[in-house]
C-alpha positions in Angstrom: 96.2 260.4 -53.6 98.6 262.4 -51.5 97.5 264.7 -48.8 99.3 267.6 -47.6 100.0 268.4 -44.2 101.5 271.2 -41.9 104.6 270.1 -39.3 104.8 272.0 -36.3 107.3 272.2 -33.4 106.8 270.5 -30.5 108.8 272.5 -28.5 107.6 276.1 -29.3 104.5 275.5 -31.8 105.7 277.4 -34.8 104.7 275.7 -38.2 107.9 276.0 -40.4 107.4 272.9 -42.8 104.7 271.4 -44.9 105.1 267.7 -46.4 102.8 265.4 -48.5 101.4 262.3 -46.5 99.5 259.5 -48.0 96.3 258.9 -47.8 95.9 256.4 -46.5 94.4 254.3 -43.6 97.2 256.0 -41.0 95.4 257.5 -37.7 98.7 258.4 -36.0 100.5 261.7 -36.9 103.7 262.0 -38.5 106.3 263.1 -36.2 110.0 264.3 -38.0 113.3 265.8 -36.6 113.4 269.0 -38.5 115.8 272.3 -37.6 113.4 274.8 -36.2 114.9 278.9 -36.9 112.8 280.1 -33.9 114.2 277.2 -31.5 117.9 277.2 -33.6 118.0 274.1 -33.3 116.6 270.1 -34.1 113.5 269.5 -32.2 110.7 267.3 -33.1 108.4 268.3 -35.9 104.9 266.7 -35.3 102.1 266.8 -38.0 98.9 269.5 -37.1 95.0 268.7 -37.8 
């Protein structure tokens, strides 16, 4: 089973991307270089509770 989760920016907290995540045994969060529009550009994308 997948679960999905929401990706937020590190730099200014906007969420702008969700994804699907396994679920799995994983404790750590899934962190992504995406392109953030508020930021304009690629910052790190980390995964919210």
């Amino acid at each position: 089973m997948r679960k999905k989760v929401i990706l937020a920016c590190v730099d200014c907290g906007s969420r702008n991307y969700t994804t699907m995540k396994n679920n799995g045994n994983s404790t750590e969060r899934l962190e992504i270089k995406k392109f953030c529009k508020t930021c304009n550009s690629h910052t790190t994308h980390r995964e919210t509770k």
